[in-house]
C-alpha positions as a Python dict, from the first residue, in 0.01 Angstrom:
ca = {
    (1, 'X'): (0, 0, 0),
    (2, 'X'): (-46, 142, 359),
    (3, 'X'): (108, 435, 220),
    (4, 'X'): (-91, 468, -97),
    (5, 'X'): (-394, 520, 159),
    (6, 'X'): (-283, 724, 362),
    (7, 'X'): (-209, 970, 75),
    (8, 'X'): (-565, 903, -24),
    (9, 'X'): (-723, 995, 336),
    (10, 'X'): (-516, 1300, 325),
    (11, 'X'): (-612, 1432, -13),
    (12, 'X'): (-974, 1328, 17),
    (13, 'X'): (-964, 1539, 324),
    (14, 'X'): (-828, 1820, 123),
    (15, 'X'): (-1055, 1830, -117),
    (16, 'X'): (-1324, 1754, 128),
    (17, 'X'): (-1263, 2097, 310),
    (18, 'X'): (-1259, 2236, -4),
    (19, 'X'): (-1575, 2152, -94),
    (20, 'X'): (-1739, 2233, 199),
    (21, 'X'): (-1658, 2566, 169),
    (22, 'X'): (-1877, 2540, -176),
    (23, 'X'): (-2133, 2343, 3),
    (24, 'X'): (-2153, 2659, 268),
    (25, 'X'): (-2235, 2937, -11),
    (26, 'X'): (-2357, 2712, -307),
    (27, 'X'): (-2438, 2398, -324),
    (28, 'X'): (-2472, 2221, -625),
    (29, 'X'): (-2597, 1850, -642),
    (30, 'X'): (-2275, 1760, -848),
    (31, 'X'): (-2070, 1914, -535),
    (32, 'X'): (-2311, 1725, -247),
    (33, 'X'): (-2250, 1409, -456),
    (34, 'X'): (-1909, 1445, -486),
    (35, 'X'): (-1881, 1526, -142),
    (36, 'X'): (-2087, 1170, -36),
    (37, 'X'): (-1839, 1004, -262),
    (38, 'X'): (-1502, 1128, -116),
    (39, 'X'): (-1663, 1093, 242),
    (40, 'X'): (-1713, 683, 158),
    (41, 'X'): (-1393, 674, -9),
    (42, 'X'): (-1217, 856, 311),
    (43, 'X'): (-1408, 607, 545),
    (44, 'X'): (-1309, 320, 322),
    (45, 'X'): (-900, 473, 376),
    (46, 'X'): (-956, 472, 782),
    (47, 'X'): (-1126, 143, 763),
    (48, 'X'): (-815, -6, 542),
    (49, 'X'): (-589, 184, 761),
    (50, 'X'): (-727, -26, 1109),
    (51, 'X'): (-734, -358, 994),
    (52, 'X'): (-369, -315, 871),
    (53, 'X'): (-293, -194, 1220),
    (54, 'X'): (-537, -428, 1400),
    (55, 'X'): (-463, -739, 1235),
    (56, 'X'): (-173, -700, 992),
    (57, 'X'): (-391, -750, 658),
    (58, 'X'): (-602, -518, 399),
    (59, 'X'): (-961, -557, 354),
    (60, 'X'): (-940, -489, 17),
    (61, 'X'): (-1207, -305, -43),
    (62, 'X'): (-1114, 59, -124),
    (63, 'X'): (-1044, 85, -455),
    (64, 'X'): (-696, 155, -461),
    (65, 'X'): (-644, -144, -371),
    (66, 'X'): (-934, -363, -456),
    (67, 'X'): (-763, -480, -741),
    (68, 'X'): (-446, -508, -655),
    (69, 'X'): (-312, -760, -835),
    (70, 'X'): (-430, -571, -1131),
    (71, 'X'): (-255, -254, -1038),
    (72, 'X'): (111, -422, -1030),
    (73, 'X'): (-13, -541, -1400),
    (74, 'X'): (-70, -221, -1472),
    (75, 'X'): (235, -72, -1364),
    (76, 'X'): (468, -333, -1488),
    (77, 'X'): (295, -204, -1859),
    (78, 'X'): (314, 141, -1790),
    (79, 'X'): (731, 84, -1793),
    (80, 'X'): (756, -182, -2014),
    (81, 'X'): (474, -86, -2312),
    (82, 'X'): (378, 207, -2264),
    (83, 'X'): (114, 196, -2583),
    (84, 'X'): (-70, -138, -2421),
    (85, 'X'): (-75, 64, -2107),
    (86, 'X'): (-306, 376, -2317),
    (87, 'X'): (-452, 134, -2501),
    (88, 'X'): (-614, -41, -2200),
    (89, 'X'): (-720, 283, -2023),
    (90, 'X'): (-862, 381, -2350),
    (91, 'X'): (-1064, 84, -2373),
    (92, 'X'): (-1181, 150, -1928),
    (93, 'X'): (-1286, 487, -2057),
    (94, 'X'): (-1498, 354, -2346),
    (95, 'X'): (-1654, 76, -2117),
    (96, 'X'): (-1718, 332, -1846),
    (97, 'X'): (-1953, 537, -2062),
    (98, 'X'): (-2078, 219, -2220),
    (99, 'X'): (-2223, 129, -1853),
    (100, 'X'): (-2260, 469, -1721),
    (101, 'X'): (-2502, 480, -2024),
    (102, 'X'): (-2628, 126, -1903),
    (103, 'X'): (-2693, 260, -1560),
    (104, 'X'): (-2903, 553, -1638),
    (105, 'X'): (-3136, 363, -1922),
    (106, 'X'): (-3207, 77, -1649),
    (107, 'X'): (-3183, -189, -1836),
    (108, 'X'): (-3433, -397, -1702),
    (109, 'X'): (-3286, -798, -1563),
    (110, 'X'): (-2873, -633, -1570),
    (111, 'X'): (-2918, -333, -1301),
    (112, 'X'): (-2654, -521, -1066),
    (113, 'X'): (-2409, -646, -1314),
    (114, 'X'): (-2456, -287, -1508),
    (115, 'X'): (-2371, -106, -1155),
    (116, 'X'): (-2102, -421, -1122),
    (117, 'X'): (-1931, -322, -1346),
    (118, 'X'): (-1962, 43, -1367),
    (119, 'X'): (-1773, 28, -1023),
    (120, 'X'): (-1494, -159, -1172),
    (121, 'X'): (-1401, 66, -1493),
    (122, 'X'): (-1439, 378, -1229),
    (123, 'X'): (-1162, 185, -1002),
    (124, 'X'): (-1002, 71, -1255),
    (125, 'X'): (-956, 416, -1459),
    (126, 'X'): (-876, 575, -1091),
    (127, 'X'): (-557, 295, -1057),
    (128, 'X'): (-406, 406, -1382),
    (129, 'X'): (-449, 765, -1327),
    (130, 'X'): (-290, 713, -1023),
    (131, 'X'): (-33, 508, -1170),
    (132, 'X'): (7, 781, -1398),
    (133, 'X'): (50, 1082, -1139),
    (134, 'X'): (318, 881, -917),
    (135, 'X'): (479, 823, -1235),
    (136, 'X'): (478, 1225, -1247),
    (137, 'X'): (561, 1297, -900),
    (138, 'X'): (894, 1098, -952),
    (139, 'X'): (995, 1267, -1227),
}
């Protein structure tokens, strides 16, 4: 796991200074958002990173590896059924929309849960694209 986030910090990085280039000659709002969002997710990979080192355990709270648990599920489809394995990231995708849609109609007494969940399908759909990219790299 230590290892997944350090990849993470590194590539965040990466495209960090890549976007900061952008930001220098045009900045978009899509680019400054997207450059808040790696910038919390690369804290999140430091923060991860010291409490391994400080006191031996994850936080758990980037999500990498905020579901955890999940992500061995995940992985243990993506070799055995392959099919259940698109099948459920076909189904994150659908929810994601369904609650990104959520989110921007406000829907008044579920803004938390709505915003609840729309964090999980996003960490969710990053896990299995990540599962699926490591699955690339080895081959």
């Amino acid at each position: 796991m230590a290892t997944i986030l350090y990849n993470d910090r590194i590539n965040t990085y990466n495209r960090m200074k890549v976007l900061d280039t952008k930001l220098d000659h045009r900045p978009t709002i899509s680019a400054v958002s997207e450059m808040a969002e790696l910038r919390i997710r690369n804290l999140l990979c430091f923060k991860e990173l010291r409490s391994l080192n400080d006191s031996g355990i994850f936080l758990y709270e980037h999500p990498l590896i905020e579901c955890m648990s999940e992500r061995v599920e995940l992985e243990k489809l993506f070799k055995t059924n392959p099919s259940e394995f698109l099948h459920k990231y076909k189904s994150a995708s659908t929810s994601l929309r369904r609650y990104e849609g959520y989110v921007k109609k406000k829907r008044e007494g579920h803004e938390v849960d709505d915003r609840s969940h729309l964090q999980y399908y996003r960490n969710l759909i990053s896990t299995v694209k990540d599962i699926i990219s490591n699955s690339n790299e080895k081959n």
